[in-house]
MOPAC internal coordinates of N, CA, C and O (Angstrom, degrees):
PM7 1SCF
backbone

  N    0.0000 0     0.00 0     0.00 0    0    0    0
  C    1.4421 1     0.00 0     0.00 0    1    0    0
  C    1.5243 1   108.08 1     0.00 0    2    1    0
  O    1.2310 1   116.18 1   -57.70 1    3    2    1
  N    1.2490 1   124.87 1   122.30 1    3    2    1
  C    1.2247 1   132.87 1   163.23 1    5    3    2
  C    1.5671 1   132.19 1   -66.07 1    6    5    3
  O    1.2310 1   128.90 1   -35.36 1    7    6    5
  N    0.9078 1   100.45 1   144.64 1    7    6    5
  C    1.9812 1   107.04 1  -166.41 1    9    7    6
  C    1.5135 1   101.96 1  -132.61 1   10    9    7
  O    1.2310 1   130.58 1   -53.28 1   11   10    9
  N    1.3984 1    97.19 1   126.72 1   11   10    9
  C    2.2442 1   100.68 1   177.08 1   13   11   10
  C    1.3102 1    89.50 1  -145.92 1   14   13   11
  O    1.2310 1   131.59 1    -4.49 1   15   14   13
  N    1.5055 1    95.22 1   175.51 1   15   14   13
  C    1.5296 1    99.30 1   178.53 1   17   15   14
  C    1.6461 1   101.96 1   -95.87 1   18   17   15
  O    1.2310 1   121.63 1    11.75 1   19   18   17
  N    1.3491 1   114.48 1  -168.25 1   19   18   17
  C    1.5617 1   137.33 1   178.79 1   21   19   18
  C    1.5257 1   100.32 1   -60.14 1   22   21   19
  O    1.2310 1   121.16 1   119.42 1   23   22   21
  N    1.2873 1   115.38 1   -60.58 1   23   22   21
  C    1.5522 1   133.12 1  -177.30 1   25   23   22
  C    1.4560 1    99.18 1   -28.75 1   26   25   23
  O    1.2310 1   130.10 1   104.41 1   27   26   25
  N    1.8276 1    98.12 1   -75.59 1   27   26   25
  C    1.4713 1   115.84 1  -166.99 1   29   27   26
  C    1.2348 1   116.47 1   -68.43 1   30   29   27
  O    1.2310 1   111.99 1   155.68 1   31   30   29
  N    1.2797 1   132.71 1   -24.32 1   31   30   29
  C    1.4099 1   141.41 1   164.57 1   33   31   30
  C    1.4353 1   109.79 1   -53.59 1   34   33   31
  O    1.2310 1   119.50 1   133.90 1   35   34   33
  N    1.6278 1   118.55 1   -46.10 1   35   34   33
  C    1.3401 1   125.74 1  -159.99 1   37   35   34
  C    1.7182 1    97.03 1  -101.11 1   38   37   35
  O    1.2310 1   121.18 1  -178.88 1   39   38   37
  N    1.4824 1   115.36 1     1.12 1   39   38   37
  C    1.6906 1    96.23 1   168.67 1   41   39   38
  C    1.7291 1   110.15 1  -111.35 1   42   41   39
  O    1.2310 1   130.47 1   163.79 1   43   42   41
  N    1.2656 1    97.41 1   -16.21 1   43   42   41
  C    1.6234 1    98.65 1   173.38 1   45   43   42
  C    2.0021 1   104.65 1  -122.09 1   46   45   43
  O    1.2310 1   132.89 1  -112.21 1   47   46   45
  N    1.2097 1    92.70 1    67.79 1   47   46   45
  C    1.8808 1    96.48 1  -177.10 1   49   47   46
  C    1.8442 1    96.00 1   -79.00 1   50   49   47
  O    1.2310 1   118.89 1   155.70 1   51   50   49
  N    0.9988 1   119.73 1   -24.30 1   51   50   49
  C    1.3703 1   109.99 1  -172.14 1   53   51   50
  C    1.4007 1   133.18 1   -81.99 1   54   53   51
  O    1.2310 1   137.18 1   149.75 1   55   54   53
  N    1.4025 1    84.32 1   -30.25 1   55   54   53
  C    1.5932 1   113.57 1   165.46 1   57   55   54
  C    2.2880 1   112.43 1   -76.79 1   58   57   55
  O    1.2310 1   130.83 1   146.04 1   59   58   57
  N    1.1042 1    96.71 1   -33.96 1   59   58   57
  C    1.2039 1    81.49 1  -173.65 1   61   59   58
  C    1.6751 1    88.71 1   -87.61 1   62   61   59
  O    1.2310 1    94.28 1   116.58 1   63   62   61
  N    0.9949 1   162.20 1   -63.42 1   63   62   61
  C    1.6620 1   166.33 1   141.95 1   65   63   62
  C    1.6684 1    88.54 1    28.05 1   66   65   63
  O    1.2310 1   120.09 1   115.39 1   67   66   65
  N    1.5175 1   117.44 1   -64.61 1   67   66   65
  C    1.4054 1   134.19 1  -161.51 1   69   67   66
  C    1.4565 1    92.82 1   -41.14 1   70   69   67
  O    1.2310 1   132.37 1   106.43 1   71   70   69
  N    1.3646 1    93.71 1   -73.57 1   71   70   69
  C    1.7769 1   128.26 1  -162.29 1   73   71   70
  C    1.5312 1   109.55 1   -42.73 1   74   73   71
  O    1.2310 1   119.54 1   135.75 1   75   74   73
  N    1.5037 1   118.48 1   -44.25 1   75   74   73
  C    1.7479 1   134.31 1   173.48 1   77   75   74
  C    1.6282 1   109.37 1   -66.22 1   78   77   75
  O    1.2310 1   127.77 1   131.76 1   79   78   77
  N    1.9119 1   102.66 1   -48.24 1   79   78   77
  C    1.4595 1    97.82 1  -170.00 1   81   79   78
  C    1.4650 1   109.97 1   -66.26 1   82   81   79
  O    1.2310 1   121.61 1   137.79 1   83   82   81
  N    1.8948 1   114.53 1   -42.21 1   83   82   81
  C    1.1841 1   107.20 1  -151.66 1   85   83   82
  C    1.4485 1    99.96 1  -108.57 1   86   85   83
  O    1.2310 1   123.58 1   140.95 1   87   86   85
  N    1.0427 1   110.74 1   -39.05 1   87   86   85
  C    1.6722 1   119.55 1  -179.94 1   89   87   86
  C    1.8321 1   104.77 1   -61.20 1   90   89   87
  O    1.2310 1   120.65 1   136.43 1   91   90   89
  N    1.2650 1   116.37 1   -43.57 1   91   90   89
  C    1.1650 1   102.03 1  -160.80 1   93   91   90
  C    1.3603 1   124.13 1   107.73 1   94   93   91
  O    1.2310 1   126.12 1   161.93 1   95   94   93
  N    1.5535 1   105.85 1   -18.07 1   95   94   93
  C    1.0153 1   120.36 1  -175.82 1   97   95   94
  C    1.9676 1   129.58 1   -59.94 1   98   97   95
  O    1.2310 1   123.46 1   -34.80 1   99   98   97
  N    1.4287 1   110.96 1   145.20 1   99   98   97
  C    1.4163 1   107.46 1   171.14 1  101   99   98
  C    1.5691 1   110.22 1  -107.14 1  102  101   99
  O    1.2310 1   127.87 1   -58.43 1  103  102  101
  N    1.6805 1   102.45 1   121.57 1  103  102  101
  C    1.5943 1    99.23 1   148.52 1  105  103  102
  C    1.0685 1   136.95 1   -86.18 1  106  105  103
  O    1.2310 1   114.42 1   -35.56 1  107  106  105
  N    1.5653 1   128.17 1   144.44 1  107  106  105
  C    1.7975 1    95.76 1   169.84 1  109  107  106
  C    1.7203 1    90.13 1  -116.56 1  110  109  107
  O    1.2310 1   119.29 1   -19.66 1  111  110  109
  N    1.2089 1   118.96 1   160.34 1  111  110  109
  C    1.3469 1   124.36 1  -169.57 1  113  111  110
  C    1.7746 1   102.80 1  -138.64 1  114  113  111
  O    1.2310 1   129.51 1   -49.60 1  115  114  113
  N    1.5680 1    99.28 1   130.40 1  115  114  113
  C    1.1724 1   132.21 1  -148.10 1  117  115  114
  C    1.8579 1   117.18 1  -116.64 1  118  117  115
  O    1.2310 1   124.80 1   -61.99 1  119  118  117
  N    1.3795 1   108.38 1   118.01 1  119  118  117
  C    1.4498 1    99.16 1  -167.99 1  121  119  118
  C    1.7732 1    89.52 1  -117.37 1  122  121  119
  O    1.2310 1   130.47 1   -21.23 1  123  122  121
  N    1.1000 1    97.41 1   158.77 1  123  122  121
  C    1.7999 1    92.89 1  -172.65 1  125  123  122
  C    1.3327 1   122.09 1    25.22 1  126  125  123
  O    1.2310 1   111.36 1  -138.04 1  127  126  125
  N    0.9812 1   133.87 1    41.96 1  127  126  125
  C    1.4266 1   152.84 1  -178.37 1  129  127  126
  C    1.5297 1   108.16 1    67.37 1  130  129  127
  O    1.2310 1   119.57 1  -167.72 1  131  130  129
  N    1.3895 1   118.42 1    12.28 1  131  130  129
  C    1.1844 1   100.45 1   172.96 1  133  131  130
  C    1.5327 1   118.70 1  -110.76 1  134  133  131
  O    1.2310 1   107.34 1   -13.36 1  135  134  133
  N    1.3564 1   141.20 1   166.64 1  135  134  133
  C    1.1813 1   136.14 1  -143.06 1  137  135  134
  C    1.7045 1    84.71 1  -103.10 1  138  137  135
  O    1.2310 1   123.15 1   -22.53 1  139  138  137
  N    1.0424 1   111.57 1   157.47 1  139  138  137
  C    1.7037 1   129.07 1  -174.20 1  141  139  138
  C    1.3430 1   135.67 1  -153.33 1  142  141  139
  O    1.2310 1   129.24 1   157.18 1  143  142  141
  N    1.8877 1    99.80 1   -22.82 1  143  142  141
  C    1.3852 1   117.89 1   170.07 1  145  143  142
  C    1.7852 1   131.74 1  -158.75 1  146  145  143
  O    1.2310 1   126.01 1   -37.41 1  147  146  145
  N    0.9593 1   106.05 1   142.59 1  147  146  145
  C    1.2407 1    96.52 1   175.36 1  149  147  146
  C    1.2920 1   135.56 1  -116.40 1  150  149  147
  O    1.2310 1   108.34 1   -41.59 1  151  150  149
  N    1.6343 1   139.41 1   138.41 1  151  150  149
  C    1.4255 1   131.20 1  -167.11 1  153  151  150
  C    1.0498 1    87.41 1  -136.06 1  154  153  151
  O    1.2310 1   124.56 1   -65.00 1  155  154  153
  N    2.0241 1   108.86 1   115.00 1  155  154  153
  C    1.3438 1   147.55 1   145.19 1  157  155  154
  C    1.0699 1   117.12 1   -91.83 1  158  157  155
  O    1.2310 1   120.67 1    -8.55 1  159  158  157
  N    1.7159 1   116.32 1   171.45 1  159  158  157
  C    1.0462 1   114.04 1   163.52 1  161  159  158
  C    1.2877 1   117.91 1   -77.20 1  162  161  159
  O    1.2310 1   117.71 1    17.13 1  163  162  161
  N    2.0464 1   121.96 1  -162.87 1  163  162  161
  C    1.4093 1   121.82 1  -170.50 1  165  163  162
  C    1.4481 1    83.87 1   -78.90 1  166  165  163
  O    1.2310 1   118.25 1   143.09 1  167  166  165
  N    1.3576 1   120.95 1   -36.91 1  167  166  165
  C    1.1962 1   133.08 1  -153.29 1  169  167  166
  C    1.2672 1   108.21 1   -64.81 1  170  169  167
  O    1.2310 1   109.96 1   150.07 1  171  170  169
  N    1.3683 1   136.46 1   -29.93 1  171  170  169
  C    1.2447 1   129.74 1  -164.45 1  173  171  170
  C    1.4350 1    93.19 1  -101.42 1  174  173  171
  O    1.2310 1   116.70 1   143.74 1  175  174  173
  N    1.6274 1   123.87 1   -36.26 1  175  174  173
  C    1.6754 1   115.13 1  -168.83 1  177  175  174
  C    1.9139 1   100.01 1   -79.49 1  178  177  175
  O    1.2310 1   112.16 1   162.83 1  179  178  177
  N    1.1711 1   132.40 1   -17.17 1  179  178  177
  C    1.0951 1   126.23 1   147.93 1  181  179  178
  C    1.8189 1   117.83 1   -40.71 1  182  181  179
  O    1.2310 1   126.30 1   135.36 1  183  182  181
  N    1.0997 1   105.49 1   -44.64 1  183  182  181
  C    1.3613 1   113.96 1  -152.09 1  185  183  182
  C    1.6895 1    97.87 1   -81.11 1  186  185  183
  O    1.2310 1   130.73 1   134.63 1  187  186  185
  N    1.4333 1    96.91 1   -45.37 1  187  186  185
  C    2.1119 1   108.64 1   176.52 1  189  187  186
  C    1.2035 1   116.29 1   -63.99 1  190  189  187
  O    1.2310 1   124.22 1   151.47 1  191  190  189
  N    1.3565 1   109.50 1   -28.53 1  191  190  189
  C    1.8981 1   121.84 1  -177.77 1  193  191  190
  C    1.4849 1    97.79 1   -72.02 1  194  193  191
  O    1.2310 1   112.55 1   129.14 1  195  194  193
  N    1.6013 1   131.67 1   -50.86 1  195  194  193
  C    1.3240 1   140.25 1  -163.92 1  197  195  194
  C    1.1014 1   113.32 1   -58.25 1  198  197  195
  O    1.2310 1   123.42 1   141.44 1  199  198  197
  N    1.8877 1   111.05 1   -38.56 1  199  198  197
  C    1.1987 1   134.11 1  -163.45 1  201  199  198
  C    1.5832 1    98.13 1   -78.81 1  202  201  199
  O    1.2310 1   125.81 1   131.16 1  203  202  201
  N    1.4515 1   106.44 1   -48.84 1  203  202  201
  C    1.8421 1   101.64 1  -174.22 1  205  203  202
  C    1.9575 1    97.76 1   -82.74 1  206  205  203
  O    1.2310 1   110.15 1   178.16 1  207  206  205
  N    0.8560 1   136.10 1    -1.84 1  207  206  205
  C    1.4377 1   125.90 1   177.95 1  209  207  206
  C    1.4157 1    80.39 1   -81.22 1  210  209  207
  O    1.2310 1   107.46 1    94.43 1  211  210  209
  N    1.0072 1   140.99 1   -85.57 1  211  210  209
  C    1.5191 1   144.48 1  -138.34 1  213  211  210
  C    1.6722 1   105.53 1   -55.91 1  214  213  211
  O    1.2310 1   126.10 1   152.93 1  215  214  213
  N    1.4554 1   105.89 1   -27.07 1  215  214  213
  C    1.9978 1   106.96 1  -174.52 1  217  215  214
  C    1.2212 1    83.34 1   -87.53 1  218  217  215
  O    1.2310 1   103.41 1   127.63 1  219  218  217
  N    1.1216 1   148.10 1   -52.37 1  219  218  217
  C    1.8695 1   140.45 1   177.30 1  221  219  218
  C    1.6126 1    98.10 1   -28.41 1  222  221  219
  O    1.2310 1   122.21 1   123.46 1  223  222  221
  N    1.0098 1   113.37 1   -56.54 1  223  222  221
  C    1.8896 1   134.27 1  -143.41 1  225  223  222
  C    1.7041 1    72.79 1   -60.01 1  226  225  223
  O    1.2310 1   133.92 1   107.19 1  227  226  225
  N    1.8317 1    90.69 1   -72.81 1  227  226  225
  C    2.0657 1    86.86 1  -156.93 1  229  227  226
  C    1.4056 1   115.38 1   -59.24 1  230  229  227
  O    1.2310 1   122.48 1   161.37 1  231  230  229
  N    1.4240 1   112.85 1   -18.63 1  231  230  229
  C    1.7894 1   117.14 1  -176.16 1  233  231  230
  C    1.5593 1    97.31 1   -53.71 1  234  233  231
  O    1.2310 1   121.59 1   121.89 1  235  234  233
  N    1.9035 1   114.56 1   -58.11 1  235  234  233
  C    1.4540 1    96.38 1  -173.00 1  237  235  234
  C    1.3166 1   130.13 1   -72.22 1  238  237  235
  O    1.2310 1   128.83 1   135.46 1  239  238  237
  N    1.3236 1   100.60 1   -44.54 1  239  238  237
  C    1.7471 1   102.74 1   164.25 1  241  239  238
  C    1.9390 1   118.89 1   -40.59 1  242  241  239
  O    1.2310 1   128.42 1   140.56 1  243  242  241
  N    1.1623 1   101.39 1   -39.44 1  243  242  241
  C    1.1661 1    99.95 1   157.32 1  245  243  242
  C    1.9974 1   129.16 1   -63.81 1  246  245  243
  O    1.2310 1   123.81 1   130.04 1  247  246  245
  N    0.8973 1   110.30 1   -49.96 1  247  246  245
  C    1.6379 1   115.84 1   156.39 1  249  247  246
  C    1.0410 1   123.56 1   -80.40 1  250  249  247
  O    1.2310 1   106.90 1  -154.49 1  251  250  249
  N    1.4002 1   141.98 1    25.51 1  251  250  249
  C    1.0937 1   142.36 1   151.95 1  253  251  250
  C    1.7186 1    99.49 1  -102.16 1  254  253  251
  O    1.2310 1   112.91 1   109.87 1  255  254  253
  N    1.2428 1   131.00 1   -70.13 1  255  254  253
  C    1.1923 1   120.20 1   156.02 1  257  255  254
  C    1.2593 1   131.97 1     8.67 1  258  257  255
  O    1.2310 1   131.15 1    91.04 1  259  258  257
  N    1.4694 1    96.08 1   -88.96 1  259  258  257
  C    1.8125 1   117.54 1   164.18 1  261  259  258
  C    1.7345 1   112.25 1   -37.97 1  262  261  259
  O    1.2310 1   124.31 1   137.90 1  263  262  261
  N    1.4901 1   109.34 1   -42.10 1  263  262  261
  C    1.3553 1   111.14 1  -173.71 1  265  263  262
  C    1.4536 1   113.42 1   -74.83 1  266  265  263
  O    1.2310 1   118.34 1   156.22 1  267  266  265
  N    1.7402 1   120.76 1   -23.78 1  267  266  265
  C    1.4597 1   121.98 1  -169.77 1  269  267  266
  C    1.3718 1    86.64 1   -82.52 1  270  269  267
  O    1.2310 1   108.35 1   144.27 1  271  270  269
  N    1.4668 1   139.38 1   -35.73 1  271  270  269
  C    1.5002 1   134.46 1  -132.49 1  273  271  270
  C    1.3034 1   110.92 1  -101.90 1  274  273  271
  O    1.2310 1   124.48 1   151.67 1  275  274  273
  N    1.4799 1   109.00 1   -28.33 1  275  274  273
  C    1.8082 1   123.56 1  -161.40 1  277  275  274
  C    1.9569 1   103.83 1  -118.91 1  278  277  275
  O    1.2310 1   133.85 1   173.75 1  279  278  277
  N    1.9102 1    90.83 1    -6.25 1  279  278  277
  C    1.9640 1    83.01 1  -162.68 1  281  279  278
  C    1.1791 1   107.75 1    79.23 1  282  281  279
  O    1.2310 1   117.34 1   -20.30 1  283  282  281
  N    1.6178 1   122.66 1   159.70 1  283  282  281
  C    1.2857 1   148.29 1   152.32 1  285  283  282
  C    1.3781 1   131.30 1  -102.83 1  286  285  283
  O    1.2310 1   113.38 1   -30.01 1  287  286  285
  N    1.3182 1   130.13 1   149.99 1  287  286  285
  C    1.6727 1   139.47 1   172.95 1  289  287  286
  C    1.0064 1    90.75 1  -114.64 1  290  289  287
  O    1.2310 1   134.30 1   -39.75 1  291  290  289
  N    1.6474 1    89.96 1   140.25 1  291  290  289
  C    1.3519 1   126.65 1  -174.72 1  293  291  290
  C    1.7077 1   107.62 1   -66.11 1  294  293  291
  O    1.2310 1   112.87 1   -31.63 1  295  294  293
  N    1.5545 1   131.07 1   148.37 1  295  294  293
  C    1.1305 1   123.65 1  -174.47 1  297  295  294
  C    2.0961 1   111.38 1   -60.79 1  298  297  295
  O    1.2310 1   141.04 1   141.56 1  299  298  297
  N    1.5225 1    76.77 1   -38.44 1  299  298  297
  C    1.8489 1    91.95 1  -178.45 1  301  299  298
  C    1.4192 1   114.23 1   -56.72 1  302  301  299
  O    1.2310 1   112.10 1   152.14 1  303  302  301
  N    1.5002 1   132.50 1   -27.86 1  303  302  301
  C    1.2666 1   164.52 1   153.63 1  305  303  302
  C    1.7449 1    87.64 1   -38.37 1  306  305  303
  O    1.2310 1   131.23 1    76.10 1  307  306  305
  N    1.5103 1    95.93 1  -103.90 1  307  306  305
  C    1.5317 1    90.66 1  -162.94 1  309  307  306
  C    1.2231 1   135.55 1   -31.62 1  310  309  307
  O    1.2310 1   125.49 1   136.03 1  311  310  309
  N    1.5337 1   107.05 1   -43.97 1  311  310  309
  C    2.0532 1   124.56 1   176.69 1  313  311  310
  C    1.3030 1   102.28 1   -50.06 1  314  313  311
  O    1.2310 1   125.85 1   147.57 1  315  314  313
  N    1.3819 1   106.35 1   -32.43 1  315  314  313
  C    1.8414 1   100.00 1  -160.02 1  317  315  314
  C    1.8609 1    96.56 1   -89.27 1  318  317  315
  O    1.2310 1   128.89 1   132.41 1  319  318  317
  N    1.0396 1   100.47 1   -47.59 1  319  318  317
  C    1.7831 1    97.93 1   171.91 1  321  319  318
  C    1.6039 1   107.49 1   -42.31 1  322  321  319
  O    1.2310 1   125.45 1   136.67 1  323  322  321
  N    1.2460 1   107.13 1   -43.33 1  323  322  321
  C    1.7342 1    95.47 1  -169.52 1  325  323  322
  C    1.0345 1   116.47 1  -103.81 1  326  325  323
  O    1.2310 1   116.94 1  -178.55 1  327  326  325
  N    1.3647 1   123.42 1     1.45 1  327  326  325
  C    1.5420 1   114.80 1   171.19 1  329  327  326
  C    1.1664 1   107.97 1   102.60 1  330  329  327
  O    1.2310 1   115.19 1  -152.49 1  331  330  329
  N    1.5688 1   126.73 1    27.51 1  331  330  329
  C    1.6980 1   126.36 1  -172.33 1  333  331  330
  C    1.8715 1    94.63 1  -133.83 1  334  333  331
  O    1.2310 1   123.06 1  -140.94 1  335  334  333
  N    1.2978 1   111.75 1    39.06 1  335  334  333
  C    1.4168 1   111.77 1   160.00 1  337  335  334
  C    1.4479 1   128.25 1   -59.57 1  338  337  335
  O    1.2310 1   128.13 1   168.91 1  339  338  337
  N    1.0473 1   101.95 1   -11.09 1  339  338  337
  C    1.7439 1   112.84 1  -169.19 1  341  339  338
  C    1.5522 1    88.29 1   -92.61 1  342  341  339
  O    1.2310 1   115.42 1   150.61 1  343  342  341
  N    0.6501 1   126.29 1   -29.39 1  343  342  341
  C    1.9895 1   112.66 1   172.86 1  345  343  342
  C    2.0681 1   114.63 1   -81.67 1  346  345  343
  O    1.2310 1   132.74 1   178.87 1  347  346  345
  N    0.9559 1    92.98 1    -1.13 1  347  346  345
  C    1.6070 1    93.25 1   167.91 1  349  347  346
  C    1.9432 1   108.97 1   -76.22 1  350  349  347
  O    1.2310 1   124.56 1   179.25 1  351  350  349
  N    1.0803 1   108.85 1    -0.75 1  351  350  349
  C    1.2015 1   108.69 1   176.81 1  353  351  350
  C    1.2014 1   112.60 1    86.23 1  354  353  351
  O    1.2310 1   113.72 1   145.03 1  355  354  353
  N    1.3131 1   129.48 1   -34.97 1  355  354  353
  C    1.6996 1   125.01 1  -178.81 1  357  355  354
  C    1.4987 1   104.00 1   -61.10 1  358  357  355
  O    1.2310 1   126.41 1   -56.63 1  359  358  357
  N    1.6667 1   105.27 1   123.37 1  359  358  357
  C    1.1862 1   105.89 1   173.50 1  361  359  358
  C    1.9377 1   108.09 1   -87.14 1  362  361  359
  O    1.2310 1   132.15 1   -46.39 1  363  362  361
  N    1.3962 1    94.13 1   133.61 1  363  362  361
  C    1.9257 1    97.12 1  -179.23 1  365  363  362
  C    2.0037 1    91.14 1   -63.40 1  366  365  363
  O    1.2310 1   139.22 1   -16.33 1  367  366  365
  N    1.6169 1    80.34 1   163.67 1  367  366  365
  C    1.6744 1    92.38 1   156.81 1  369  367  366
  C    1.4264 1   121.77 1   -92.27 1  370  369  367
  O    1.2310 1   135.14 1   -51.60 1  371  370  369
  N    0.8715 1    88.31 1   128.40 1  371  370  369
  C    1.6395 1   113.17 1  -177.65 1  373  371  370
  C    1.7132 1   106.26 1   -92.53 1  374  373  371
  O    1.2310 1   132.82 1   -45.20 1  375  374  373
  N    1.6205 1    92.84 1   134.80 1  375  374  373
  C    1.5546 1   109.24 1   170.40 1  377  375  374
  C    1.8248 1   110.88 1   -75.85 1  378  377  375
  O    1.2310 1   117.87 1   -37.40 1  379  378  377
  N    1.0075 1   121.66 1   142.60 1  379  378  377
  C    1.5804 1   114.35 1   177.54 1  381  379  378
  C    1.1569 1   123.12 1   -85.67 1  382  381  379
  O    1.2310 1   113.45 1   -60.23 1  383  382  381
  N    1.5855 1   130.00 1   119.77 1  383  382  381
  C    1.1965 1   124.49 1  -165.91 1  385  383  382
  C    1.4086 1   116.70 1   -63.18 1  386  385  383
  O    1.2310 1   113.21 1    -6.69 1  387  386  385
  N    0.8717 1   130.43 1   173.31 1  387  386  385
  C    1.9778 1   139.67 1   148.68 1  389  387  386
  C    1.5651 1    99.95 1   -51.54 1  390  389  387
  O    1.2310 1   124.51 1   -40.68 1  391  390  389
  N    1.4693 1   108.95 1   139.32 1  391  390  389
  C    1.3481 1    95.74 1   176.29 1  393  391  390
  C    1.9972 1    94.76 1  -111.82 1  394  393  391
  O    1.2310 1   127.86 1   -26.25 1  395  394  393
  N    1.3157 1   102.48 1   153.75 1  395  394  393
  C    1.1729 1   109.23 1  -179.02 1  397  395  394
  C    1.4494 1   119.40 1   -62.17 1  398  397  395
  O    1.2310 1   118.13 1   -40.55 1  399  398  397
  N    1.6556 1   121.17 1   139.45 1  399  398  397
  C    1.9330 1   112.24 1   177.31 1  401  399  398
  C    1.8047 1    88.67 1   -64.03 1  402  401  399
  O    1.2310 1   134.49 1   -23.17 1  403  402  401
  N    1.4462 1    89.59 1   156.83 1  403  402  401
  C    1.4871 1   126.01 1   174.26 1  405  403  402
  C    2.1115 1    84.54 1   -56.64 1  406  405  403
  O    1.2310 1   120.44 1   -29.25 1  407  406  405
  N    1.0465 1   116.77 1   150.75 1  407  406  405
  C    1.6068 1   111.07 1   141.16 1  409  407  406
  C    1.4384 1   119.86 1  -105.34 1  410  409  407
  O    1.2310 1   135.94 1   -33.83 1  411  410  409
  N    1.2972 1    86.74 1   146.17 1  411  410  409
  C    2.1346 1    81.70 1  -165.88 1  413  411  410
  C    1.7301 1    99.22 1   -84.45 1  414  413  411
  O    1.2310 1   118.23 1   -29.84 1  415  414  413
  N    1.4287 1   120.97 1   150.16 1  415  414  413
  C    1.3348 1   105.53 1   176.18 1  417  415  414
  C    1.5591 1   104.41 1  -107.23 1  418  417  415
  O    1.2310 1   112.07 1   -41.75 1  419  418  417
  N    1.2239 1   132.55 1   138.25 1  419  418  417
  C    1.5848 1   135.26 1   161.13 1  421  419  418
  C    1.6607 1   111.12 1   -96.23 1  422  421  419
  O    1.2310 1   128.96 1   -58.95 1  423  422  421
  N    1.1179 1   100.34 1   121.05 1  423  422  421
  C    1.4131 1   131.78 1  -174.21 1  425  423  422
  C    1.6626 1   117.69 1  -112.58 1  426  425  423
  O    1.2310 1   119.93 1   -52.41 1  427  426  425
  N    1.2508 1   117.74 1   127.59 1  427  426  425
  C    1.4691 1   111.04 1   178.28 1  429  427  426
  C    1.0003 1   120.34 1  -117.24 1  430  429  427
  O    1.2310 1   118.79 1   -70.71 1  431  430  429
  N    1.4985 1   119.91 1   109.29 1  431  430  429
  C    1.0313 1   145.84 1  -122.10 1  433  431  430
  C    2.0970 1    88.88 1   -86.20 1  434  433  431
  O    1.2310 1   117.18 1   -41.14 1  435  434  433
  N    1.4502 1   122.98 1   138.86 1  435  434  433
  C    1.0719 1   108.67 1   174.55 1  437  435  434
  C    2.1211 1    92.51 1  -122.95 1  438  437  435
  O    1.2310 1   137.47 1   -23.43 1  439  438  437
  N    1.4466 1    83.76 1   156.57 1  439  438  437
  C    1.8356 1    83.08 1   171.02 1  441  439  438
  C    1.5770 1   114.97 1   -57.15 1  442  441  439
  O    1.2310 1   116.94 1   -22.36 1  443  442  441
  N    1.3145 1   123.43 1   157.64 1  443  442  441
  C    1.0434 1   126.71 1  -166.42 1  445  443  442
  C    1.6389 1   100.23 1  -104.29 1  446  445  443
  O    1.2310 1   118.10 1   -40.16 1  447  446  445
  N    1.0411 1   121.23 1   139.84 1  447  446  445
  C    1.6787 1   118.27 1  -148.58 1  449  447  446
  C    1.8398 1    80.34 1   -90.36 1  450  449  447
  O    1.2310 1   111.88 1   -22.81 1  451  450  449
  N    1.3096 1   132.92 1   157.19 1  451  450  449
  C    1.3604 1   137.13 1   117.21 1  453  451  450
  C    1.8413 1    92.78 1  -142.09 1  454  453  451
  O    1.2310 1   142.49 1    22.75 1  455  454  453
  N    1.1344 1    73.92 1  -157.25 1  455  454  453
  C    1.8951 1    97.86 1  -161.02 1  457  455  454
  C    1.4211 1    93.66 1   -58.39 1  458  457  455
  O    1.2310 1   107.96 1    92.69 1  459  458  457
  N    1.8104 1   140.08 1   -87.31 1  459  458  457
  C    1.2481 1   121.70 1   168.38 1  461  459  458
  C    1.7977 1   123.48 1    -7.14 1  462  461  459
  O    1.2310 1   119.47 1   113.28 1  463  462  461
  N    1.2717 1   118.63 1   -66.72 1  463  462  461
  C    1.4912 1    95.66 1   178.82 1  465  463  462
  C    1.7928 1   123.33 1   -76.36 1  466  465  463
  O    1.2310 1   133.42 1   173.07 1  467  466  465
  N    1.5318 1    91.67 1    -6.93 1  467  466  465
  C    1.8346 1    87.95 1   165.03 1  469  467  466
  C    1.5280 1   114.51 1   -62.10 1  470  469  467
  O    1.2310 1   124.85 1   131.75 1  471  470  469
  N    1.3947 1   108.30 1   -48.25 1  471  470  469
  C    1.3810 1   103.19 1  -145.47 1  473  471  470
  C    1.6311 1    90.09 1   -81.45 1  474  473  471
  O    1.2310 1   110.15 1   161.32 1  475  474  473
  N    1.5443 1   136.10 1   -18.68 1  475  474  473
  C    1.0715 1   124.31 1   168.70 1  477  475  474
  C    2.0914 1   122.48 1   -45.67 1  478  477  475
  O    1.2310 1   137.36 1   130.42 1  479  478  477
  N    1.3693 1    83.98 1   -49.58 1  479  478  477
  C    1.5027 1   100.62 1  -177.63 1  481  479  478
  C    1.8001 1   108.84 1   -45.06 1  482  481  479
  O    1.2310 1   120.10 1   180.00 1  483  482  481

């Protein structure tokens, strides 16, 4: 597997594109020496997607299992065990606050300029 930086990735992009589509090849691409990206082919991210669809597949079959074998709790159950009742949507009753006085603002008022108070000036 090949390793370049951002620089070199981004002055020969066509060449490494080549190298993934036709070669097969993997880059990994590197910003301050640390790795940040990778350019495969379609062919291989086909192949990683297939791979994580299929661990999805057994994850649920696996929790469904667990769920026929052990029972389930209710979601409302759990929130309330942990202290996340406020997301069930029921809003509590609320006491009504004091509402704050208005503050009055004082403003000093200046003449409003047009042509009459120019030509006074």
């Amino acid at each position: 597997m090949a390793t370049m930086t951002v620089a070199e990735a981004k002055n020969r992009f066509s060449d490494v594109l080549r190298r993934a589509e036709y070669g097969g090849e993997r880059v990994i691409v590197e910003r301050h020496g640390k790795p940040v990206a990778a350019i495969v082919s379609t062919d291989d991210l086909r192949r990683l997607e297939a791979a994580e669809d299929a661990a999805d597949r057994r994850d649920a079959q696996h929790a469904l299992t667990e769920a026929i074998r052990d029972g389930t709790v209710s979601l409302e159950t759990v929130l309330r065990k942990y202290g996340l009742d406020y997301l069930l949507g029921e809003s509590p009753v609320r006491t009504a606050r004091p509402r704050r006085a208005a503050r009055s603002r004082v403003s000093a008022k200046r003449p409003r300029k047009n042509s009459a108070n120019r030509r006074r000036q």
